[in-house]
N, C-alpha and C positions, 0 to 999 in steps of 0.2 A: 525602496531599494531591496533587492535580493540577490542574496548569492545560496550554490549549491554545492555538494560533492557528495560522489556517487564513489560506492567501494565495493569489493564482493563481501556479503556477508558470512561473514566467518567466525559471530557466534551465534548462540542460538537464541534462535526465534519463534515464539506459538504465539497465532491469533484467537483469540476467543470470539464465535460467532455466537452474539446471544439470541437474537430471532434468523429467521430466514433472513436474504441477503444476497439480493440482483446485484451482481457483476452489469456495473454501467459502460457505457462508451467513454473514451476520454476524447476531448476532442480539441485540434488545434486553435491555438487562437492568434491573431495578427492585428497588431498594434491597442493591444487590449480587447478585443472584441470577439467574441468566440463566433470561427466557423462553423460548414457543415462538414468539414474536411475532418474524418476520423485519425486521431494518431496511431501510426503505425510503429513497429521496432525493428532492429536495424534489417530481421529477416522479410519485412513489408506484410508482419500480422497486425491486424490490427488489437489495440489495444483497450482493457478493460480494468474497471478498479471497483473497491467500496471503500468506504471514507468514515472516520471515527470507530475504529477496529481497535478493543482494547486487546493490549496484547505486554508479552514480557520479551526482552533481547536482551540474554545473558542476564536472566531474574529480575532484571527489572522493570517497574510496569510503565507501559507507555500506552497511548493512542497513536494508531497507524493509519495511515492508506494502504492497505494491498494492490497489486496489480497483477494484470497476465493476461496472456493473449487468447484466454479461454473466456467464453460467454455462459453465463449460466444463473444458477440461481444456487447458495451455499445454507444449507439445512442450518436449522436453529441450533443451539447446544455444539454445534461441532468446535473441534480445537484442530484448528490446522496450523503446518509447519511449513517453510516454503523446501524445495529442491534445489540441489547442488547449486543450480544456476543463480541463486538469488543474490539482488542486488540491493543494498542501503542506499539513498538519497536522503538526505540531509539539508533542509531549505533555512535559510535564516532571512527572515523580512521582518525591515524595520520602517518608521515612517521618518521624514527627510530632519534632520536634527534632532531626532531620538534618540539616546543612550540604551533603550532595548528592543530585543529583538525578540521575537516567535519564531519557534522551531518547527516544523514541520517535517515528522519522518515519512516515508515510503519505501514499501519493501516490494520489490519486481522476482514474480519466478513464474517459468511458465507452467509450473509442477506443484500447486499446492495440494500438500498429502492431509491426510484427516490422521492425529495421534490420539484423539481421546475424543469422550462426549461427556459434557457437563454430566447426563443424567447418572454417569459412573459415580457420579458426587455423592447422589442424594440416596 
């Protein structure tokens, strides 16, 4: 069982890209089983993610999904932020007479800015 909710994000978010990091296709799936039908958003781009992005929302740390309708590949060490536009989703799945669930966040912006670079660290 899963449920979701999606909100604008409105506080702050930095992902930490630790290696290089291809922007994949997402793609629809129907009745469990994934197409070759790419998801698109509500403008008909299609869309793109990467998956286990550790990252902080409002200090604290989490692992994310990104998403955005840009393709590409995101340099190692970057720290990006998403843009105005960004979206929280919120997934909770549990298995059928479970007491717990797993969270799954995902952050949507078609605008991910670069704020820092790891190597500023060292």
């Amino acid at each position: 069982m899963a449920n979701s909710i999606s909100l604008p994000a409105s506080l702050p978010v930095k992902a930490i890209i630790l290696a290089d990091t291809e922007l994949r296709p997402i793609y629809e799936y129907q009745d469990g089983v994934r197409t070759d039908v790419q998801r698109t958003n509500d403008a008909g781009q299609k869309l793109f993610s990467a998956r286990e992005i550790p990252a902080t929302i409002a200090g604290q740390q989490d692992t994310i999904t990104i998403q955005t309708a840009s393709e590409g590949v995101i340099q190692g060490g970057a720290i990006i932020a998403p843009g105005d536009d960004a979206v929280i989703t919120v997934r909770a799945t549990s298995s059928k007479g479970s007491s717990f669930a797993s969270l799954a966040v995902t952050v949507f912006s078609e605008d991910w800015t670069p704020v820092g670079d790891l190597t500023d660290l060292i």
